[in-house]
N, C-alpha and C positions, 0 to 999 in steps of 0.2 A: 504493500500500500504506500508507503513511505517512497520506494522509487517511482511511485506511480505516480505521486503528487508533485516530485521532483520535476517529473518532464513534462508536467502539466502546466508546473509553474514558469519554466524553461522556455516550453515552447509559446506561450502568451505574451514576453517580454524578455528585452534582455535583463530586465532586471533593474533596479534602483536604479542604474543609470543612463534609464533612458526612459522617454515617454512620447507616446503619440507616434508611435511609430510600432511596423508590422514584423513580425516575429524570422521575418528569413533576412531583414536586414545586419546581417553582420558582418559584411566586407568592406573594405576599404572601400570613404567614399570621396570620391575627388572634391578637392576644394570648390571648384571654381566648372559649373556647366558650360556645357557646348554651346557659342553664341549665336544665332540664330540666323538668317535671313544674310550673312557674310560670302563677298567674293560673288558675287551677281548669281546665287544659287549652286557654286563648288560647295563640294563636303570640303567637312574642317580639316584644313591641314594640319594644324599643330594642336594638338590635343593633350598639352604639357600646361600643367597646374601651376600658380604664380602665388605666389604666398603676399600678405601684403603686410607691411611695416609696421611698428607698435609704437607712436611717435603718445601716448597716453604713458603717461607716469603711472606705476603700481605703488599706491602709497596704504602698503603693508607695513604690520610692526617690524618685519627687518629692515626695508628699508626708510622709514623711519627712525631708528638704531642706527644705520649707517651716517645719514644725513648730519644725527646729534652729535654723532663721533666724529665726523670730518670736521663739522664746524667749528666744536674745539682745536682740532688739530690747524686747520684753515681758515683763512676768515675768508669771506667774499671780493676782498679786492683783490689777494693772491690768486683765487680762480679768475678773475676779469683778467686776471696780466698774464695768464697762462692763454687764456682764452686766446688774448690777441698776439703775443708769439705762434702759438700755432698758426694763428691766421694768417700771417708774417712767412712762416715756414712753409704754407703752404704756397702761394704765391711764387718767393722764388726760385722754391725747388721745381714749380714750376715753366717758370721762365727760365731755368736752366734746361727741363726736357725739351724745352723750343729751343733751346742756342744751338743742342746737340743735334735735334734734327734737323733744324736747318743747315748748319755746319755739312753737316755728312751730306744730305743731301745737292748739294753743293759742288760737293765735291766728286762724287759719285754723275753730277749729271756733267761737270766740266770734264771728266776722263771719258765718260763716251761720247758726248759732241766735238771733244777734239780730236779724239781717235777716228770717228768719223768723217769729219771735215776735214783730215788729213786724207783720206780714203777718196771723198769726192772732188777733192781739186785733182784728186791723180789721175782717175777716173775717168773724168769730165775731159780728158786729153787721150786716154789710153783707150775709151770706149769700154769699162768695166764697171759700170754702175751695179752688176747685180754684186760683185763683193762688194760694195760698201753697205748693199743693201742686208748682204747676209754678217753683216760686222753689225750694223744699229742691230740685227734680228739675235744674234748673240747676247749682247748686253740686256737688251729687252725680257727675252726671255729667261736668262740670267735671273735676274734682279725681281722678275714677278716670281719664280719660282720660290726663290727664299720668301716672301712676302705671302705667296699663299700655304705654304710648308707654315709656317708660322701661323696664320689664320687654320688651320684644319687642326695642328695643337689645341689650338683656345677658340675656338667657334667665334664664341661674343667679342673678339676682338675685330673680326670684319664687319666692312662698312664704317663708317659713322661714328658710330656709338651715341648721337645724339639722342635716337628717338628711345634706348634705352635709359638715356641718364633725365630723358624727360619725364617715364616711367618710375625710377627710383622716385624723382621728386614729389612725384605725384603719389606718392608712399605706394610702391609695389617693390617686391623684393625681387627683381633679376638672377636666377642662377649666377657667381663668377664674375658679373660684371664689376665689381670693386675689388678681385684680387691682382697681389701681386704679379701674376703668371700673365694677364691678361694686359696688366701694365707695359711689361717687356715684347709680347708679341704684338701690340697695339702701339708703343714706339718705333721698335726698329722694326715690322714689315711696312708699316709708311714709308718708311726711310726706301725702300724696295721697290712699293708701290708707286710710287714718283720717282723715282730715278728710271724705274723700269719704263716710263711713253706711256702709263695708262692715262686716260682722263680724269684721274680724281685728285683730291687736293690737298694737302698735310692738314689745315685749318681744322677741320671737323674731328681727325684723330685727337684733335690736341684739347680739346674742349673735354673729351672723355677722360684723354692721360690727366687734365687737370683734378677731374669728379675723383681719381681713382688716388690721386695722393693727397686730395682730402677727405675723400675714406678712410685710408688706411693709417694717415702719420698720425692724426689725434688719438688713436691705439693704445700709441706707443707698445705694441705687439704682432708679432708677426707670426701665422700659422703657416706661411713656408718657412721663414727662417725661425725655426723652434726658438734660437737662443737668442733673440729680442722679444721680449718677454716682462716689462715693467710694473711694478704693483700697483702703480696708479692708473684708478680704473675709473674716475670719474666720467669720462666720456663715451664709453664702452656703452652706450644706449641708441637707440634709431633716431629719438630726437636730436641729440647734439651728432648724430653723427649725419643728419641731413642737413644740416645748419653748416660744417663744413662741408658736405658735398656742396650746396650752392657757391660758397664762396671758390671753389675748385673749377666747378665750374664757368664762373664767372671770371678767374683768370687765366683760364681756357682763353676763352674769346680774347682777353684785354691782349696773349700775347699774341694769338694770332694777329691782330687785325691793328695793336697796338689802341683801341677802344676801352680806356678801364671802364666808361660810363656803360657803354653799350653792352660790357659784360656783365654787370648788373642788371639792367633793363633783360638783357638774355635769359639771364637766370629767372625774374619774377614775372615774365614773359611767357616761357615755354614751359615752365616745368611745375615752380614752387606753389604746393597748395598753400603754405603758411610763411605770414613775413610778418615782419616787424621794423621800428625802429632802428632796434641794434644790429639783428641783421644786417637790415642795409648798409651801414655803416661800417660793420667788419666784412662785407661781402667787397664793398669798394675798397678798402684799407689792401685788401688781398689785392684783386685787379689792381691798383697802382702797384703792389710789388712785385707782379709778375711783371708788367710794364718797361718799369723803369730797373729793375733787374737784367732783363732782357735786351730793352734800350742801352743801359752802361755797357754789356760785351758785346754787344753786335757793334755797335760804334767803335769802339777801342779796337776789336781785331779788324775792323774795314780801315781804318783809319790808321792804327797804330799808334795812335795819340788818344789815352783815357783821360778819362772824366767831361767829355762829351754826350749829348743824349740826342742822334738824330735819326736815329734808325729805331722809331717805336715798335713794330713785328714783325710778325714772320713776312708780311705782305706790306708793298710800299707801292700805293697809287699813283706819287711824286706830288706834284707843286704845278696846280691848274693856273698857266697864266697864259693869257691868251695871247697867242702870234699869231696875226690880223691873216689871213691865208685869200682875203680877194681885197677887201679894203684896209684902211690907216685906222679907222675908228673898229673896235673889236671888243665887244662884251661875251661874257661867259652865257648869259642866257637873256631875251628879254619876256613880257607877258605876251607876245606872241605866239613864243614858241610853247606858254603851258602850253597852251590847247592843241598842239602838238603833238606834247609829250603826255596827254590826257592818253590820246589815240594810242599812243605806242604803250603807255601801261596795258591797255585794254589788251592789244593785242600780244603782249610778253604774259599776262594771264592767261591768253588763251591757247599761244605754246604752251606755257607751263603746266597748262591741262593734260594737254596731248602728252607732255614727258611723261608726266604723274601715271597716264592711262597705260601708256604703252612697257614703264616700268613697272608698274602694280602687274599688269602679263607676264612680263619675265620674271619677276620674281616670285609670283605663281607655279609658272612653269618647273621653277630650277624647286622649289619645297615639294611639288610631286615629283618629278623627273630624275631632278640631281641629289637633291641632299638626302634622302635615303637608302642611297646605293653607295656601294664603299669609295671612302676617302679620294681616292685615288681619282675619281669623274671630277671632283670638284678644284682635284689639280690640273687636270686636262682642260677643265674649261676657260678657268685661268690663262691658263698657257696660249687657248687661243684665243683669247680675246685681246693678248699681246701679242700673238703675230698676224691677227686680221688689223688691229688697230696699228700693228708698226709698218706693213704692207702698205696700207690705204694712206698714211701717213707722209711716207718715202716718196713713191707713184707721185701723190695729189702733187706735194712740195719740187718733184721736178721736170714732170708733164703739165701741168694744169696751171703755174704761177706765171705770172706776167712783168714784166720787167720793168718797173718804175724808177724815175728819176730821184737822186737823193738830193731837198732840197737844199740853195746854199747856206750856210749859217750864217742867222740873223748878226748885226753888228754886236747886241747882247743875247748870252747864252745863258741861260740856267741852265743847272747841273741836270735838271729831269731831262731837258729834252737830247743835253750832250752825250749823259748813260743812252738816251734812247738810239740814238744814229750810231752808237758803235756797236748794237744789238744785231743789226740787219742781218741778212742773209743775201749775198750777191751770186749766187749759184746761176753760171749759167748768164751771167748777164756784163754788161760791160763797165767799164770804169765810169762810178758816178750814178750808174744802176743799183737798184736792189730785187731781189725775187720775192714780192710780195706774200704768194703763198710760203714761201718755204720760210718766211722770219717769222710765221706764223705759229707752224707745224715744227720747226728745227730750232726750238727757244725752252727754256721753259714758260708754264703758263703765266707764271707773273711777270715773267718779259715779253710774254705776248700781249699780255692786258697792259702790261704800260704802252707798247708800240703804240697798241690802239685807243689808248688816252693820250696819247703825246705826240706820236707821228704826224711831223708837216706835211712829209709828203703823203700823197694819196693811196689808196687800196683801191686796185680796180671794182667796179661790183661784182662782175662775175665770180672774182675770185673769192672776193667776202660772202658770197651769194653759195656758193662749194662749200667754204671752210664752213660757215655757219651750219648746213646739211648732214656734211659728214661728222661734224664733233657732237652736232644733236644727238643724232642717232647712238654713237660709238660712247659718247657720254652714257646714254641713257641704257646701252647693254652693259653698261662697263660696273655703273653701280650694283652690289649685290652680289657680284662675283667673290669669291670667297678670297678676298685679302682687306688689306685696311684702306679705307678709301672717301675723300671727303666730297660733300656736294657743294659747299660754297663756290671756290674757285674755277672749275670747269661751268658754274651755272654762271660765272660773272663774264669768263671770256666770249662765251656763247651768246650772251647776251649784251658784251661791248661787240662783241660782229654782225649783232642787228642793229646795235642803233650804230655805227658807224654806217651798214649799208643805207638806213634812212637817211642819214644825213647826205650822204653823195647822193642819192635820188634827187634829195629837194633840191641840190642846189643843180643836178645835172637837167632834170628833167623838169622841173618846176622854177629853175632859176633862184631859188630864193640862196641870195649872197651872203646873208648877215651869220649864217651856220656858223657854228664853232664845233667842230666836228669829236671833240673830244667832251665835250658835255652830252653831245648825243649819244656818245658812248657809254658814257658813264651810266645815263638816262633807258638804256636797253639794258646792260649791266642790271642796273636795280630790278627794272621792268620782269626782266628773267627771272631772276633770282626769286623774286617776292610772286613770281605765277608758280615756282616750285615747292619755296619753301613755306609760305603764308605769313611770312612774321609782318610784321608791320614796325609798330615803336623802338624798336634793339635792334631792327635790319637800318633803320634811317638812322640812328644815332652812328651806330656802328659806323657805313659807308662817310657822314659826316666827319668825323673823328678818323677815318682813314685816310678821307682828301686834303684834310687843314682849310676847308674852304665853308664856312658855316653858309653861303650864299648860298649852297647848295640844299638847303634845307627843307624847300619849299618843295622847288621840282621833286625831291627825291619821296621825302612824306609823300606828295598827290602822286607818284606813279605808284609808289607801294602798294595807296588803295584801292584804285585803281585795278591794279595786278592779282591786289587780294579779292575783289567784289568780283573780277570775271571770270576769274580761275573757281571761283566758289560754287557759282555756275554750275559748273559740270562736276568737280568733284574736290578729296580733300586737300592737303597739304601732303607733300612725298612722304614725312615723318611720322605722320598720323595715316597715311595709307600701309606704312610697314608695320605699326603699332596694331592696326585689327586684321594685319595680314598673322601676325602672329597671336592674336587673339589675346592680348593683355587687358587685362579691365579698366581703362583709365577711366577716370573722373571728368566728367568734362568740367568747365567753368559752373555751368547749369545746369540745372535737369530740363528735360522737354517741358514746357508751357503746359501744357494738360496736364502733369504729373500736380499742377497744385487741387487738381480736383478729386485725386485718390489719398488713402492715408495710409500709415503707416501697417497696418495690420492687412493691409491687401499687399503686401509685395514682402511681408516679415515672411522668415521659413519659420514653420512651427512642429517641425522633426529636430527636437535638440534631442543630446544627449549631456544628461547631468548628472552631476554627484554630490556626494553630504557633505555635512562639516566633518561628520568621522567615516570614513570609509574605510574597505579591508583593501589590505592591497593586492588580495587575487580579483577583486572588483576593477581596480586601476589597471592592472595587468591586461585584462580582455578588456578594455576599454580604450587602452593605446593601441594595442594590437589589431582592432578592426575598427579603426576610426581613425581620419587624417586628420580631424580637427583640431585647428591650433589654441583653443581657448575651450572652457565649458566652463557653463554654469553653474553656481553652487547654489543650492537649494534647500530648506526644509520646508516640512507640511505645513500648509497655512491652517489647520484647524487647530482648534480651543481644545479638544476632549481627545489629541492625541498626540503622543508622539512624534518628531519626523521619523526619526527609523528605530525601527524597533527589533533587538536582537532575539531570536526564540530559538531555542533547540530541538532535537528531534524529535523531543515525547512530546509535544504539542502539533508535530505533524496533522494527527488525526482531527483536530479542532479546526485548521485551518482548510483541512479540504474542503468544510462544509461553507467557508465563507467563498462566495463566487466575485467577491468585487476584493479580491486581493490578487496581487500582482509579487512576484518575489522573483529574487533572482539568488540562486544557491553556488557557494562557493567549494565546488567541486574540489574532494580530496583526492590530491594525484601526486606524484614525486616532483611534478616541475616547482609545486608552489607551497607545499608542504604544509602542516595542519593533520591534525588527527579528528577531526569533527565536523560536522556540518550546518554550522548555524546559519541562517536564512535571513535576509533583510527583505523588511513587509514594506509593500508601497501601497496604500489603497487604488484601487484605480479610477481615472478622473478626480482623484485629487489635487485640490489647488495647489501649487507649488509659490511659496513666499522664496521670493529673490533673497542673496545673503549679501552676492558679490561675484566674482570671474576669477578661474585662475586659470593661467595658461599651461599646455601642453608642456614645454619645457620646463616648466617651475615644478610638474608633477614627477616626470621624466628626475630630475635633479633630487627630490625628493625619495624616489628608489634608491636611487643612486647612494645618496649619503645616508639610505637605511634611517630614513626620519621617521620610523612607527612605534610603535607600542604594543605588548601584548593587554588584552580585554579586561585580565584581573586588578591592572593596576587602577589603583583608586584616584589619582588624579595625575592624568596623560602629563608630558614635557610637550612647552613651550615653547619655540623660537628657538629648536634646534640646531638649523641652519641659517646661516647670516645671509646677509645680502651680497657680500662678497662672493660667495660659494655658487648662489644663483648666477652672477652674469661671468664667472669664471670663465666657461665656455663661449662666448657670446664671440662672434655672432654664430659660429656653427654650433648648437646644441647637441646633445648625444640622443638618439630616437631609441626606446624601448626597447629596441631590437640589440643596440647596443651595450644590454647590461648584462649580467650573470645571470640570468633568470630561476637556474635551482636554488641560486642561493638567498631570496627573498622571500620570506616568511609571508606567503600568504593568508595566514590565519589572522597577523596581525593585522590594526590598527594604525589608520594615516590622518591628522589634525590637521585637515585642509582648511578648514575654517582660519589657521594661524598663518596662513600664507595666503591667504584671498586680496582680490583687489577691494576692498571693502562701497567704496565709494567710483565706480565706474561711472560715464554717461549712459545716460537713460532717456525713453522716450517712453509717450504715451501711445495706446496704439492708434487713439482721436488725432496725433500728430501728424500735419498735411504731409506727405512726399518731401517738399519744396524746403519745409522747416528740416527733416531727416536729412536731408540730401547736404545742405548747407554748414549742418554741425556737425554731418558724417568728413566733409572736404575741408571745411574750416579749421577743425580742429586733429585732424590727422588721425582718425579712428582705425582700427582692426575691426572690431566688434561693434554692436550698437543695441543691447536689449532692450527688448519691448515690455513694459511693465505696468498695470493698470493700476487705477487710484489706491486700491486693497494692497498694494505691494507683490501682486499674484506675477510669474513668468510667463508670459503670452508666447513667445516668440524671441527671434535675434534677426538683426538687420548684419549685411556685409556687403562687401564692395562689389560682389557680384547683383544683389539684388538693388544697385544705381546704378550699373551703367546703362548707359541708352537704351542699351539691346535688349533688358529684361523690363526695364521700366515700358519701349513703344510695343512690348510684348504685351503686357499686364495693360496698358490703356485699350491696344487690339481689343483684346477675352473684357473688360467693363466695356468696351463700346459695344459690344455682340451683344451682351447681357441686355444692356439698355434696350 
């Protein structure tokens, strides 16, 4: 009889810790469901769980205990001046990862353009152009291979890294994207990647390298390098440790682009759900010292004369000063030309659709096609998309360019346009000529985008009218390819090759003289850039801040939006199209506008699984083990005339069979978990559950671990066994249940969850609009969100899956049907 009621009890629930839920559920359950209605009706490609970030303080007695103990030991100004050293440390170690790639890269692209160029003057007489072409096709493929060799290492080190570190921001927890490993093959395969002729840009790498060394230096711990290891653990938390990723990121940008403002504006821009104040202020403090770090040795080694600062980043737009090219009288722009450059926003929006469209396909394509077939496909395609792009590259540059006059230099020269005439490429052409294609295609790209900012002489259009064609395309296959690779700079040249083509239109075909052909540039430049990327406030600050020309401020704001309102149009932004290609939950700014007419208790899941203030830990045990959930609720009975759990042994078996509104779950005597008895925890069923607090999966996990239970006889259990040191010891990789000794934990025992609960979480009511939930869920950086009615009773829990877009225009669908 007694085993009878056993699996009677068994198979009705699993038991105490769990309610509302159907008796075969006890497999792992994925965090985070399949998003709906994604990829114009494709199945889901990536079916990989995202865990999201705990930026919510746990203000439990230990860590409470801790707080009181550091205070003593610390006062709050010594944490402020710690604060901003890091901040400081972050910064220039990051403008040193800039010095170093750009150095190498440098140098790496000067030994194969000269080895080359040696190659085609010889060539160019001997009649042997295909070795020179099989020498650029050596280096090329050379240089991509280590770079994809290195990406296949570390996955999340290719591409970008943006739209991942816009994800952290946005509290989701990336696999790898903030280790050290990721660091290194995310440095030097750029180095690779750009030297190798692909179309992508260092810029974008650098923004991530920035995020990943202010991850990991506020540490002060390393889980590659075991033996850095510091006992100060102050900032071992999601919160402070997202507070330096922005600042990291933020001097990401400053060095690339030499923008400290603009790397702030980037930061609370694209990523951060929470700012403040001081934030901002230790966010910029960083960007000026990635800057002006960065600024001091790139000047002193171009120069060889330090304590100069003229080389703010990795990219130098030069110094817009207009040399009159048909008249004496020559302005940078007038209100003519907005209306213009209205046009040409509209229509670099509407490229940047077309990029957007036709990469969100291939990168489709390569998630079914390539990336789950062995390693080795995603070096092969690599491989050739540097010897299709170094082919097409060679050919265009000395079949297809056209020989233009170099013009004479003005009676004054600035240094921009002097760098720019010893740039040229005269392949092929005679003295006093230049090969317009080939100083295009045979430069790097930041010498090609100044040519096309600065160049007096002319670009035929044909030939701008080709390169613009071929680098669209060869740009847009090239992204996603598995090495490291940025979109900034290939979307700027692209789009200084349109507005320079408009500008020779108007004046050839239309006559209009007053052109300044290098503001057009600039003006297609932006127009591009902002149809691919969508930024708007931190893409304008930025470009400002990189010309030294604030005049520019107007033109560039109105194409942005321009760029942004058309490209909107049709579809998203490239970084937010790679974001739901891998199906990560972000938050948007809002929720859908109808979501304020649902509440909380229509989009809450109410399949929890919880446990008591005293639990056994054979309970704990099969509650880690078939359940992914990174938090549960703690609970007892809300009724007056009982118990929450109540222990009974086996001679009362016989009494409770006859109760039919009992619910038990028995903790099975077997050698894994050891006990000699079988006492039973009683749940009525449909009993109100009175909320206590949360305590998360790895605090429970840590709690086996350091053997924090008790056996039942003792008359009053220990307290605050484990410190709060102990708990984030491991932080950020916790140890998962699977991880521990499992014979050796005393499952008969007793676990005082109640002494480790987050006692005071955020709460809603389930009467709580969407709009309200949605806003305290993104505002204040939530994991969790319980649902709790005026009684104190557990309705339900909210999570980052049930606000994004996809399940909220899900849940309005199923209430508009209803209606």
């Amino acid at each position: 009889m007694a085993t009878d009621f056993i699996r009677k009890c068994c198979g009705r629930v699993f038991g105490c810790l769990s309610f509302n839920r159907t008796a075969n559920e006890t497999s792992r359950v994925p965090l985070l469901r399949s998003r709906p209605g994604h990829h114009g009706g494709h199945n889901e490609v990536s079916n990989k769980d995202y865990e999201s970030l705990d930026y919510d303080r746990c203000w439990n007695k230990p860590y409470l205990d801790y707080r009181e103990k550091y205070e003593k030991q610390h006062s709050d100004r010594k944490l402020e001046i710690l604060q901003w050293v890091m901040t400081f440390a972050i910064g220039f170690l990051t403008g040193m990862v800039a010095l170093y790639i750009d150095l190498i890269v440098k140098l790496l692209s000067d030994w194969k353009f000269g080895t080359v160029d040696k190659s085609i003057l010889q060539c160019s007489k001997d009649g042997c152009l295909v070795i020179s072409l099989l020498y650029l096709l050596l280096f090329n493929v050379a240089f991509v291979t280590v770079a994809a060799c290195l990406t296949i290492y570390e996955p999340v080190a290719g591409g970008s890294g943006i739209p991942e570190i816009k994800c952290y921001l946005n509290g989701i927890k990336i696999p790898r994207i903030a280790r050290l490993q990721t660091l290194v093959a995310k440095s030097v395969g750029v180095l690779f990647s750009v030297a190798g002729g692909l179309f992508v840009g260092k810029e974008g790498p650098m923004i991530h390298s920035g995020a990943i060394i202010g991850s990991g230096l506020p540490q002060l711990q390393s889980i590659t390098l075991k033996k850095i290891n510091s006992k100060y653990s102050y900032f071992r938390t999601d919160r402070d440790k997202r507070d330096f990723v922005s600042g990291g990121a933020a001097a990401g940008v400053a060095a690339a682009f030499g923008a400290p403002i603009g790397g702030v504006l980037f930061s609370l821009e694209e990523g951060s759900s929470f700012w403040n104040q001081k934030l901002t202020w230790r966010t910029f403090f960083c960007s000026m010292a990635a800057t002006f770090s960065l600024n001091f040795f790139l000047s002193g080694i171009d120069s060889n004369s330090w304590g100069y600062f003229y080389l703010p980043g990795l990219i130098d737009f030069g110094t817009f000063e207009c040399q009159s090219e048909a008249t004496t009288g020559c302005h940078l722009w007038s209100a003519v030309d907005l209306f213009i450059f209205v046009i040409m926003g509209f229509i670099g929006g509407c490229l940047g659709a077309i990029f957007n469209t036709l990469n969100k396909s291939l990168s489709l394509h390569r998630m079914i096609n390539v990336n789950p077939k062995h390693k080795i496909f995603r070096l092969l395609e690599a491989i050739l998309v540097a010897m299709v792009t170094t082919t097409i590259a060679f050919v265009s540059a000395m079949t297809l360019g056209q020989c233009r006059k170099i013009p004479l230099k003005p009676s004054i020269i600035n240094s921009t346009r002097s760098s720019v005439e010893l740039t040229v490429r005269d392949y092929f052409c005679d003295d006093g000529y230049y090969n317009d294609m080939a100083t295009l295609f045979f430069n790097p790209q930041e010498v090609a985008i100044k040519q096309l900012f600065h160049q007096a002489g002319t670009f035929s259009m044909p030939s701008l009218a080709i390169f613009f064609i071929l680098f669209f395309f060869l740009a847009c296959w090239t992204y996603g390819v598995s090495v490291p690779s940025g979109l900034f700079v290939p979307s700027l040249l692209c789009g200084a090759a349109y507005g320079r083509f408009v500008a020779l239109f108007l004046e050839q075909v239309f006559g209009y003289k007053t052109v300044y052909s290098g503001t057009y540039a600039l003006v297609g430049a932006a127009a591009f850039l902002g149809g691919v990327v969508r930024m708007t406030i931190s893409l304008t600050v930025i470009l400002i801040e990189s010309t030294n020309e604030i005049s520019y401020g107007l033109p560039i704001m109105l194409v942005l939006m321009v760029a942004k309102w058309s490209g909107d149009l049709f579809n998203e932004g490239l970084y937010d199209i790679h974001i739901n290609l891998k199906s990560v939950p972000l938050l948007e700014w809002d929720p859908p506008t109808e979501a304020a007419r649902m509440k909380a208790n229509a989009i809450m899941d109410s399949r929890l699984k919880v446990v008591f203030p005293q639990t056994r830990v054979a309970s704990l045990i099969r509650l880690l083990k078939t359940t992914a959930h990174n938090v549960f609720p703690v609970v007892t009975a809300a009724r007056d005339d009982c118990s929450a759990v109540t222990l009974v042994g086996p001679s009362q078996e016989a009494d409770l069979q006859e109760q039919d509104d009992v619910e038990c779950f028995v903790n099975q005597n077997n050698s894994n978990q050891g006990g000699d008895g079988n006492p039973i925890e009683l749940l009525q069923r449909n009993l109100p559950m009175k909320f206590e607090g949360m305590i998360l999966r790895s605090q429970l996990v840590t709690l086996l671990k350091k053997h924090a239970w008790y056996r039942e006889n003792v008359q009053e259990p220990p307290r605050d066994t484990v410190s709060y040191e102990e708990f984030i010891m491991d932080y950020p990789r916790y140890p998962d249940i699977y991880d521990l000794d499992i014979p050796t934990l005393d499952g008969e025992a007793l676990v005082d969850v109640g002494a480790y609960l987050n006692p005071c979480p955020y709460t809603v009511y389930p009467e709580a609009t969407v709009s309200q939930v949605f806003h305290l869920f993104r505002g204040m950086g939530l994991r969790h969100l319980p649902v709790v009615c005026h009684k104190g009773e557990l309705k339900g829990i909210i999570t980052r899956h049930n606000l994004t877009h996809e399940f909220l225009e899900e849940k309005i669908h199923e209430q508009n049907q209803d209606d």
